[in-house]
N, CA and C atoms as an extended XYZ file, in Angstrom:
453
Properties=species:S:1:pos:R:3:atomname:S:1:resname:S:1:resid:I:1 pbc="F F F"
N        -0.565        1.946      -18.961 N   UNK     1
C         0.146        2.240      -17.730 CA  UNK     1
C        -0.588        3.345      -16.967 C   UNK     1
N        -0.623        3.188      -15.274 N   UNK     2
C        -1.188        4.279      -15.059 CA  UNK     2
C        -0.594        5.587      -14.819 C   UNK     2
N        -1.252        6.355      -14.787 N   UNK     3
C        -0.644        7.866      -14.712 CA  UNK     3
C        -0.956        8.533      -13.640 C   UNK     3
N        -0.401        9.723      -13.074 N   UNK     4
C        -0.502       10.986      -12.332 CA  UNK     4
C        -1.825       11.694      -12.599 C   UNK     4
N        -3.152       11.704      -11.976 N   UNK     5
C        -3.750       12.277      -12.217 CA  UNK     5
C        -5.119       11.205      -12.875 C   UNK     5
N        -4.932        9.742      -12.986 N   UNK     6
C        -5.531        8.960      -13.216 CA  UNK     6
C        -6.385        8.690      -12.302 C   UNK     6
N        -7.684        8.244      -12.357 N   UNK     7
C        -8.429        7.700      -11.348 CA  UNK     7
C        -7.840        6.191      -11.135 C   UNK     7
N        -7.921        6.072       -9.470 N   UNK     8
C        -7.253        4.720       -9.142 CA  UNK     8
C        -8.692        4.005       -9.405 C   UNK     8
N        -8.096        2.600       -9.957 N   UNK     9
C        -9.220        1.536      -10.265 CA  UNK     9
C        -9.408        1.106       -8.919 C   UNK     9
N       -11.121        1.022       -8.914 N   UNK    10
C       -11.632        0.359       -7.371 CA  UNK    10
C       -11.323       -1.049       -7.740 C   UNK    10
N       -11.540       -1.957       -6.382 N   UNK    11
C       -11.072       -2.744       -5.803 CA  UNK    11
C       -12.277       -3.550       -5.277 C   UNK    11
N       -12.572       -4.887       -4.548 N   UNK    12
C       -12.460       -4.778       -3.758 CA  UNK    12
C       -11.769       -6.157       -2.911 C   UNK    12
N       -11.313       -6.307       -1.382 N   UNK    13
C       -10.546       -7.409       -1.229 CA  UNK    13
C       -10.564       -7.837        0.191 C   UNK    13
N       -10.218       -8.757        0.857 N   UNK    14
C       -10.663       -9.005        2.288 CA  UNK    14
C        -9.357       -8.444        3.493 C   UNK    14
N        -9.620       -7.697        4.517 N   UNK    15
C        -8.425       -7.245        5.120 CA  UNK    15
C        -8.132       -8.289        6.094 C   UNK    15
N        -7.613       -7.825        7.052 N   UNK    16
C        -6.645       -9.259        7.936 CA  UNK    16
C        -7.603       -9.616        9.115 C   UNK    16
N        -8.430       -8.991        9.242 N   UNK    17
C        -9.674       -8.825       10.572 CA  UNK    17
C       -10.528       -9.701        9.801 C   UNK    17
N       -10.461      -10.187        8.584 N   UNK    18
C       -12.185      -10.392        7.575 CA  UNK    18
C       -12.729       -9.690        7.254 C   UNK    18
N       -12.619       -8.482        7.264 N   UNK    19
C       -13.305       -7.411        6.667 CA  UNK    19
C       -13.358       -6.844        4.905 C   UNK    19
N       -14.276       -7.013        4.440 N   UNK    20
C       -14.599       -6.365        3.379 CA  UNK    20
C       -13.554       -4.475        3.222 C   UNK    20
N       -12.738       -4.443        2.518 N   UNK    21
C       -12.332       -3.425        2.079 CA  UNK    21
C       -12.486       -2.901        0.346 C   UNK    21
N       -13.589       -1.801        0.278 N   UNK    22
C       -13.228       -1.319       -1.132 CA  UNK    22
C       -12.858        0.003       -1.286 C   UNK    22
N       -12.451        0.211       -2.116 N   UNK    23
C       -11.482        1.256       -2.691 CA  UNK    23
C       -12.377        2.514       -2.925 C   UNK    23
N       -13.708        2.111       -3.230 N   UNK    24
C       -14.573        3.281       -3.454 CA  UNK    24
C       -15.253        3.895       -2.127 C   UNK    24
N       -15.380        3.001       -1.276 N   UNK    25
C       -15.651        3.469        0.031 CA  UNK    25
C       -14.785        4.003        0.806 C   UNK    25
N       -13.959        4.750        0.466 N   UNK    26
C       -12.472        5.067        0.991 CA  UNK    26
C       -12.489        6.882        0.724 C   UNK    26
N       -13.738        7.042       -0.396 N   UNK    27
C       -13.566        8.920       -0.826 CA  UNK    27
C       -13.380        9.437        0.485 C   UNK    27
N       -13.243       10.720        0.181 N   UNK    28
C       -12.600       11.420        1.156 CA  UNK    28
C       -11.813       11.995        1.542 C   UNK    28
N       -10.864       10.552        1.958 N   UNK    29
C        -9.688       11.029        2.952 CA  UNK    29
C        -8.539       10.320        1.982 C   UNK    29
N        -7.329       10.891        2.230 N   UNK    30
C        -6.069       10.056        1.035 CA  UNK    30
C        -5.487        9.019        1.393 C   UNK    30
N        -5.149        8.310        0.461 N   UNK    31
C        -4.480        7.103        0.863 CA  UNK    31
C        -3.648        6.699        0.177 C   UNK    31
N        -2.874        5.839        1.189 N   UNK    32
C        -1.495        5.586        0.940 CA  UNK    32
C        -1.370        4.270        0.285 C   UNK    32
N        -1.614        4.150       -0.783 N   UNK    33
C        -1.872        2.095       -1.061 CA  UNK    33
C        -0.176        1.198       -1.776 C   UNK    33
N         0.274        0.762       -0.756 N   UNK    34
C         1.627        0.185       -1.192 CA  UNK    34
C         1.221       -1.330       -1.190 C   UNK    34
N         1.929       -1.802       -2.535 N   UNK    35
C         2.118       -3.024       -3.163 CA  UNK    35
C         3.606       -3.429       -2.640 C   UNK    35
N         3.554       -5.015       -2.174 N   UNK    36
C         4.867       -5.115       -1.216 CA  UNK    36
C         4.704       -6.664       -1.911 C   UNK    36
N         6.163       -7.237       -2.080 N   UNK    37
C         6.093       -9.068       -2.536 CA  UNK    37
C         5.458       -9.761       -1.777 C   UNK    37
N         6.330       -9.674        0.082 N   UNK    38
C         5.779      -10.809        0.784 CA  UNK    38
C         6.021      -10.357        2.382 C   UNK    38
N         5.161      -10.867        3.150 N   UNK    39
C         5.379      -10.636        4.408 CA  UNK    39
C         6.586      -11.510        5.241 C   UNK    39
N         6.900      -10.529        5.882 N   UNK    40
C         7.975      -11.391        6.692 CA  UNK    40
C         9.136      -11.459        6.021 C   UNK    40
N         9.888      -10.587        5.061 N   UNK    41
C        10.613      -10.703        4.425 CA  UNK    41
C        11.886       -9.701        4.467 C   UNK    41
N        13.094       -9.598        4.849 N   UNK    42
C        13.697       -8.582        5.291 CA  UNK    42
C        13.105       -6.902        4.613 C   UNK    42
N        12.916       -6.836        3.500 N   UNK    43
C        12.808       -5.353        2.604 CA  UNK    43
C        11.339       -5.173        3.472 C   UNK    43
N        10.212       -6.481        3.316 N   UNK    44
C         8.893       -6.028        3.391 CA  UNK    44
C         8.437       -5.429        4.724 C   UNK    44
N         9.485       -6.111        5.660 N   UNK    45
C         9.465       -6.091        7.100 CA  UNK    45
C         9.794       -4.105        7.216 C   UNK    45
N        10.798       -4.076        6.573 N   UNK    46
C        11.309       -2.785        7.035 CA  UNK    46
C        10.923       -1.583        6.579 C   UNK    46
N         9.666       -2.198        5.492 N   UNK    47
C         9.024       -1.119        4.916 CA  UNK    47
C         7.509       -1.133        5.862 C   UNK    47
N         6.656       -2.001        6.041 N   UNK    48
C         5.705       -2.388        6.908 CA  UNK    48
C         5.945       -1.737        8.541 C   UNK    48
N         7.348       -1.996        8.801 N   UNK    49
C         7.795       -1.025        9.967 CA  UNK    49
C         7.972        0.145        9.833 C   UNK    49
N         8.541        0.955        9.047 N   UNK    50
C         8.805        2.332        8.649 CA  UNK    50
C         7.272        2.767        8.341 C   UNK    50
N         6.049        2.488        7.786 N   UNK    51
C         5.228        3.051        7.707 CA  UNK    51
C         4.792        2.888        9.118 C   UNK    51
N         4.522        1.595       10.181 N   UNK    52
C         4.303        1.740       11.693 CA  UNK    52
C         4.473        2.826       11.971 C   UNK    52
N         5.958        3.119       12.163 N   UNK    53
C         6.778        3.873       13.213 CA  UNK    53
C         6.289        5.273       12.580 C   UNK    53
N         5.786        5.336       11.396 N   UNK    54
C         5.260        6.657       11.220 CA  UNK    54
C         3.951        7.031       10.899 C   UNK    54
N         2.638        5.905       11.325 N   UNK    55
C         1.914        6.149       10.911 CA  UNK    55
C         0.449        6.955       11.493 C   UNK    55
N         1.125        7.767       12.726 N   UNK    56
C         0.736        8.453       13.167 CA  UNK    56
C         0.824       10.187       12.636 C   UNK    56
N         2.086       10.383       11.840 N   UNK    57
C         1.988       11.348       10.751 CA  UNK    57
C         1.060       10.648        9.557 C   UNK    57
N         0.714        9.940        8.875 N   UNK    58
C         0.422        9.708        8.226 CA  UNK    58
C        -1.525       10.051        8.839 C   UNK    58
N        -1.782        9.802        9.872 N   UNK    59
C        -3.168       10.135       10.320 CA  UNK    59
C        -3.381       11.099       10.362 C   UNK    59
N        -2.099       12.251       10.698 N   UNK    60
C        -2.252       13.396       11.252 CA  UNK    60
C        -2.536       13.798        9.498 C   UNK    60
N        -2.000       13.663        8.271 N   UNK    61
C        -1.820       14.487        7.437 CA  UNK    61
C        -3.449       13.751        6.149 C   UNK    61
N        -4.056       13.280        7.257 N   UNK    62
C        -5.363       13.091        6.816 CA  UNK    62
C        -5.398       11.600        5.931 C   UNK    62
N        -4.214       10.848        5.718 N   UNK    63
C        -4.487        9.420        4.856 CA  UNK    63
C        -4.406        7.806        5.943 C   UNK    63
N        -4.820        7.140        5.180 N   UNK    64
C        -4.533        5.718        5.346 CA  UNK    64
C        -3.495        5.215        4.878 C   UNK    64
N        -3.163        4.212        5.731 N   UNK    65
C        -2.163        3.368        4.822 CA  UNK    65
C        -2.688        2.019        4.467 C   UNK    65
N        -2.699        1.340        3.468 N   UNK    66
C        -2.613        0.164        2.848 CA  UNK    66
C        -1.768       -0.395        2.528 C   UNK    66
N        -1.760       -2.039        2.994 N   UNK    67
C        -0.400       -2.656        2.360 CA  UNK    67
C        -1.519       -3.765        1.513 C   UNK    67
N        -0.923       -3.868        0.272 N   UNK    68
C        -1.134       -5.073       -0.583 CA  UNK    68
C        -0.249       -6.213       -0.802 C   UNK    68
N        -0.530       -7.290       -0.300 N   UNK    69
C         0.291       -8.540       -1.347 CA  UNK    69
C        -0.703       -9.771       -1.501 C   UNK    69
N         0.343      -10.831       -2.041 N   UNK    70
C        -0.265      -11.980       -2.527 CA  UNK    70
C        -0.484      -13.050       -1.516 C   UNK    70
N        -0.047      -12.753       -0.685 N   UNK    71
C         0.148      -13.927        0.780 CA  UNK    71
C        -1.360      -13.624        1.745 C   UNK    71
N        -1.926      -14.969        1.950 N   UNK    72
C        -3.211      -14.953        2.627 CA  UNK    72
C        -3.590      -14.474        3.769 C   UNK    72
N        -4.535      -14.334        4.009 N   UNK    73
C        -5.549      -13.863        5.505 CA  UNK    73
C        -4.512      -13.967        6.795 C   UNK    73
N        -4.251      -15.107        6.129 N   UNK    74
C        -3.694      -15.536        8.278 CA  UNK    74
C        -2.497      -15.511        7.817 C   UNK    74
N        -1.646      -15.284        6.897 N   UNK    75
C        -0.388      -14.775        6.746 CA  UNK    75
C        -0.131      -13.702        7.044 C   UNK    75
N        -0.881      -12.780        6.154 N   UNK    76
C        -1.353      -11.149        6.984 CA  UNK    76
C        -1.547      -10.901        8.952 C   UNK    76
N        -2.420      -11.880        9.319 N   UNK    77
C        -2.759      -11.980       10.315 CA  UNK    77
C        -1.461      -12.072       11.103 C   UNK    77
N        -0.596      -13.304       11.071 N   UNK    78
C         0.855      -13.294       11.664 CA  UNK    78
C         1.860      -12.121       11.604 C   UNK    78
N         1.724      -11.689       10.125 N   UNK    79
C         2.501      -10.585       10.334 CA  UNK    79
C         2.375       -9.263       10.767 C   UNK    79
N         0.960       -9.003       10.834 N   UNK    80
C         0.431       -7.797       11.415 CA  UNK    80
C         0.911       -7.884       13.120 C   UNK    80
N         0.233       -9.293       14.055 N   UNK    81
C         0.269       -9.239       15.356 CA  UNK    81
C         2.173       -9.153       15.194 C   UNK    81
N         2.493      -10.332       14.768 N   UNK    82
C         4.251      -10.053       15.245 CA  UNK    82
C         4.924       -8.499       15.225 C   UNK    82
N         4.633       -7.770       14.348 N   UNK    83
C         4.913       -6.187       14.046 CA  UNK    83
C         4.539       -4.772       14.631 C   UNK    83
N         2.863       -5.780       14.783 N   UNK    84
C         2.290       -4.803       15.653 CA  UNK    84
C         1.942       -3.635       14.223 C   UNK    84
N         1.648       -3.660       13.047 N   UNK    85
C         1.166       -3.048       12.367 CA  UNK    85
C        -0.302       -2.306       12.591 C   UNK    85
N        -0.674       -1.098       12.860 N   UNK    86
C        -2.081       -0.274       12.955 CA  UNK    86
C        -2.904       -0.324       11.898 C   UNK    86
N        -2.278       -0.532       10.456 N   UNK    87
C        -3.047       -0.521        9.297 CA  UNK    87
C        -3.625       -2.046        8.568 C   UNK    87
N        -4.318       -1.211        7.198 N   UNK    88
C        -4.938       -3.154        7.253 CA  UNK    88
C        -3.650       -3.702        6.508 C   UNK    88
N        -3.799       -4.779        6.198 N   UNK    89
C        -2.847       -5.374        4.964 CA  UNK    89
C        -4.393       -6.084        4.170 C   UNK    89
N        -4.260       -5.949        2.525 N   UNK    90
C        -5.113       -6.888        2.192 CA  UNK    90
C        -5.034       -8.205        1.311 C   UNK    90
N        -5.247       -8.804        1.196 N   UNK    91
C        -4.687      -10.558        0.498 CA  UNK    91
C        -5.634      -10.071       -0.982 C   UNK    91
N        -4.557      -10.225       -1.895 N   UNK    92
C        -4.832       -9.963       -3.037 CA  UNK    92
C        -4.041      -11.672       -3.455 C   UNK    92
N        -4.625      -12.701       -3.385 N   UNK    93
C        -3.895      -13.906       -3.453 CA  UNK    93
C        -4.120      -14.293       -5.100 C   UNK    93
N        -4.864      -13.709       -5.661 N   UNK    94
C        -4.693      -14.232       -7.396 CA  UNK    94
C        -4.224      -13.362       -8.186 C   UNK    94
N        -3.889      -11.998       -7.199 N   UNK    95
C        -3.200      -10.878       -7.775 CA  UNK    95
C        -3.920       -9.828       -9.150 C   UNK    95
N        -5.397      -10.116       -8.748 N   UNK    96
C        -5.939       -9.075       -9.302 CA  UNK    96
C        -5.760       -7.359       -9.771 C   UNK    96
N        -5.489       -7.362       -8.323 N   UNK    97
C        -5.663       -6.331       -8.253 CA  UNK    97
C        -4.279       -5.205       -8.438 C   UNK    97
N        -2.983       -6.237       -8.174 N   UNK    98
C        -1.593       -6.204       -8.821 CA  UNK    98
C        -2.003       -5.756      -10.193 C   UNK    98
N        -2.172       -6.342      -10.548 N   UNK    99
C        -2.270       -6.242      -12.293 CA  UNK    99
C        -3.457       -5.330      -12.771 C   UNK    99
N        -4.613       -4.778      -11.939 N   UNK   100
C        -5.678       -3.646      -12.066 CA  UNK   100
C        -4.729       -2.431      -12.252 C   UNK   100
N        -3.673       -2.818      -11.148 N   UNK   101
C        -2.775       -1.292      -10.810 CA  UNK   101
C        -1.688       -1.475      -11.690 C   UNK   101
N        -1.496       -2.497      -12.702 N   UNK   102
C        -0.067       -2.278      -13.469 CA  UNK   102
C         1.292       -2.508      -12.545 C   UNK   102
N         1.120       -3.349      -11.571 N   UNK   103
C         2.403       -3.270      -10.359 CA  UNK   103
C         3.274       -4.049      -11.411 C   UNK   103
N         4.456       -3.831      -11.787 N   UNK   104
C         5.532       -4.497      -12.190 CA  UNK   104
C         5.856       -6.030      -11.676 C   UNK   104
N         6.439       -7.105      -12.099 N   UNK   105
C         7.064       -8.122      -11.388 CA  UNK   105
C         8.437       -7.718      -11.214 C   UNK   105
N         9.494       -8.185      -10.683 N   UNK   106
C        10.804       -7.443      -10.090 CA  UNK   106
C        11.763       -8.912      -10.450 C   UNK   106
N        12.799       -8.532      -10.167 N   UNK   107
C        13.913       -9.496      -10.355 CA  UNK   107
C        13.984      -10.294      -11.161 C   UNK   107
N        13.822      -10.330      -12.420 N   UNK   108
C        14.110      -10.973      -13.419 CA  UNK   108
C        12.230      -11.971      -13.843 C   UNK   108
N        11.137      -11.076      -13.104 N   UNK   109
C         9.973      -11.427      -13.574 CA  UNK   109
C         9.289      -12.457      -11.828 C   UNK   109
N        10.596      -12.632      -11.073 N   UNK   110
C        10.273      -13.894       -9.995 CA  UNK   110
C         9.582      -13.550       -9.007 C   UNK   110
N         9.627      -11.948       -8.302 N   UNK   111
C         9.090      -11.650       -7.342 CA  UNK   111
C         7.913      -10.717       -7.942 C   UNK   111
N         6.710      -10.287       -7.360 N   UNK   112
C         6.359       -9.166       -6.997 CA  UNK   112
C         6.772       -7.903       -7.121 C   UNK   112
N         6.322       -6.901       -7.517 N   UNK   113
C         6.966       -5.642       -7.654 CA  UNK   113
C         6.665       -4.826       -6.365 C   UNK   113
N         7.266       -3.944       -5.748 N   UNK   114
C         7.005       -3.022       -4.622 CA  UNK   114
C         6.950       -1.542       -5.318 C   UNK   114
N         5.361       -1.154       -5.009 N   UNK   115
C         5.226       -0.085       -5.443 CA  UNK   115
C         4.198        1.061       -4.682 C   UNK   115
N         3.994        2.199       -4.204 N   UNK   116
C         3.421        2.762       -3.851 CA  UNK   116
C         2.875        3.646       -4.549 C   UNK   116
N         1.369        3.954       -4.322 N   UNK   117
C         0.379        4.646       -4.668 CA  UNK   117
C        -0.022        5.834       -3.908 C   UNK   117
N        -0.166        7.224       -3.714 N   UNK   118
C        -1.119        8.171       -3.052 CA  UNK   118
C        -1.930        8.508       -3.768 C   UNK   118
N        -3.093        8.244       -3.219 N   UNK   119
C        -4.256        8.708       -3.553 CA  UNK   119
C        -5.147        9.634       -3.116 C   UNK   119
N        -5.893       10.448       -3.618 N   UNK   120
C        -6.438       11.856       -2.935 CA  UNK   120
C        -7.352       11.718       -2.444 C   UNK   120
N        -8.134       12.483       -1.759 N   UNK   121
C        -9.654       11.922       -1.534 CA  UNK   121
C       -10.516       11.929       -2.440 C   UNK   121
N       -10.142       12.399       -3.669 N   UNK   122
C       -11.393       12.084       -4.758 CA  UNK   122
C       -11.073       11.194       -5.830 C   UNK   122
N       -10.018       10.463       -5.466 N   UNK   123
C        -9.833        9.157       -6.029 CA  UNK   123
C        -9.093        9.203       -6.852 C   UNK   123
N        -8.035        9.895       -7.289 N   UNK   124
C        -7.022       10.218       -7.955 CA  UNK   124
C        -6.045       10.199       -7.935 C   UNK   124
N        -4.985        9.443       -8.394 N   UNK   125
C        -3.646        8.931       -7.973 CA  UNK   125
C        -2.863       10.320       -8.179 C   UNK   125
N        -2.211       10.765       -6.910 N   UNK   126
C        -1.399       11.884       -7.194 CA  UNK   126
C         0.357       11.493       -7.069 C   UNK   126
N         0.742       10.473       -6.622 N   UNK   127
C         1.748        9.773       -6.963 CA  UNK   127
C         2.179        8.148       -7.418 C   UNK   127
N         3.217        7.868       -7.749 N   UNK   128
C         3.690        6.442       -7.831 CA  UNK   128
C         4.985        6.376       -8.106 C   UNK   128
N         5.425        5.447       -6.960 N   UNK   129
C         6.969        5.500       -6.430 CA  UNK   129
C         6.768        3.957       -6.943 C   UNK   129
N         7.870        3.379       -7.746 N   UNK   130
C         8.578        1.944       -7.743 CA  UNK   130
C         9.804        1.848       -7.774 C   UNK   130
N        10.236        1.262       -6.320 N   UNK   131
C        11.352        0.528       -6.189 CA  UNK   131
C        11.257       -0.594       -5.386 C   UNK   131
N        12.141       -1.400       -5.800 N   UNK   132
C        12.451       -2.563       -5.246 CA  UNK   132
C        13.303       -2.633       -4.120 C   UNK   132
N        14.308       -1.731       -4.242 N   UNK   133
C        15.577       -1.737       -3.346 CA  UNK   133
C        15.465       -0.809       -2.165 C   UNK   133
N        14.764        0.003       -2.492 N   UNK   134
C        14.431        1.337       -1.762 CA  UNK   134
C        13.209        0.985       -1.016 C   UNK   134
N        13.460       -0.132       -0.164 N   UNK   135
C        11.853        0.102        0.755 CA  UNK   135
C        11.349        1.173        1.403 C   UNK   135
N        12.161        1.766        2.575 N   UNK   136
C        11.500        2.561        3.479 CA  UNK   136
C        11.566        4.136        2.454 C   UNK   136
N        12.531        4.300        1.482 N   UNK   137
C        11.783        5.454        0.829 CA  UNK   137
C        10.631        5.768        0.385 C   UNK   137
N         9.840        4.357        0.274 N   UNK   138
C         7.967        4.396       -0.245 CA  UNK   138
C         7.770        5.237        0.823 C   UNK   138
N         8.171        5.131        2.149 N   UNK   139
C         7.300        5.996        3.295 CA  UNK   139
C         7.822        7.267        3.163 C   UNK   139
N         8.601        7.397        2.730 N   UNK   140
C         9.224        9.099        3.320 CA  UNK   140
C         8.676        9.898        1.733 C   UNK   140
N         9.005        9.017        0.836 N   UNK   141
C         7.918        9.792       -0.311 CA  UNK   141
C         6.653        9.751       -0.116 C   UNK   141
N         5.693        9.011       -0.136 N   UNK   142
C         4.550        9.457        0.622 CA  UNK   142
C         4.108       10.029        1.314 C   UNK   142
N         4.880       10.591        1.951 N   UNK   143
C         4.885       11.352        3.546 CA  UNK   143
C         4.501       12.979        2.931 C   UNK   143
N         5.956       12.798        1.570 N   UNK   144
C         6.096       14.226        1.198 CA  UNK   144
C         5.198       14.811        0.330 C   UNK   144
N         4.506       13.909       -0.593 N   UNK   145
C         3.560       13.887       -1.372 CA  UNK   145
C         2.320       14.196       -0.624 C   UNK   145
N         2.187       14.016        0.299 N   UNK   146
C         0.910       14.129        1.314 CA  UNK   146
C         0.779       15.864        1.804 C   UNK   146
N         2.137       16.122        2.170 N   UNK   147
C         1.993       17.348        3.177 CA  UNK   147
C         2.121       18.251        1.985 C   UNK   147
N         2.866       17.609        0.334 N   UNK   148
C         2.404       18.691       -0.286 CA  UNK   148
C         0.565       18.733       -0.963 C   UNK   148
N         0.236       18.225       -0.859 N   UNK   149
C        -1.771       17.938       -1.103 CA  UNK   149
C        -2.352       18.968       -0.201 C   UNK   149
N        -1.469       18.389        1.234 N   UNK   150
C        -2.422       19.486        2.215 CA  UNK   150
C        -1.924       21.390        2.021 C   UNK   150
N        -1.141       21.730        1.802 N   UNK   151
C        -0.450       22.275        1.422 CA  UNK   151
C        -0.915       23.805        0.272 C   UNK   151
């Protein structure tokens, strides 16, 4: 299982533009990497929005945000333009990288687990929030986890 203080396992995976995203090319600056079931989905929607609507603190306090799931390119693609999302989403469609990070499955094994990651700029997981029920708290814990780093 991973831990507090663990190096996050690199990655790497295609974002919603086509772009090559890896995890190691990311040092630096912190990031926010949330594991979500599915797009377009009441919880995923309102968590994907809650990081929107705030992800201009989230620039200001020096990180990225990442959304991960299992749903493809141009699924991503639909749900980014309909939302109007600023960040990438990336298609992890064989769920590699779910299972690199230890993400839980949820509801009796059927869905996806929703889980968030902060990561530092030197690649070190300094939190991990899982809930299922609690979407938009991934953002407001992250938020807090952040301003305490800068801090």
């Amino acid at each position: 299982m991973l831990q507090i203080s663990d190096q996050a396992p690199d990655f790497t995976l295609t974002t919603t533009t086509g772009a090559t995203f890896r995890l190691s090319e990311q040092r630096g600056r912190s990031l926010v990497l949330y594991f979500y079931p599915k797009d377009d989905t009441p919880g995923c929607t309102a968590e994907a929005c809650s990081f929107r609507d705030q992800y201009q603190d989230f620039q200001d306090l020096g990180a990225e945000v990442v959304g991960i799931s299992s749903d493809s390119e141009a699924s991503h693609q639909k749900f980014t333009q309909k939302h109007r999302l600023p960040f990438p989403l990336l298609a992890d469609t064989g769920g590699s990288v779910r299972k690199l990070y230890e993400v839980p499955r949820a509801l009796l094994g059927l869905l996806p687990g929703r889980v968030t990651f902060v990561i530092d700029p030197e690649g070190r997981i300094q939190y991990i929030f899982n809930s299922m029920s609690r979407a938009t708290d991934h953002v407001a814990q992250a938020k807090e986890v952040l301003q305490g780093l800068r801090a």
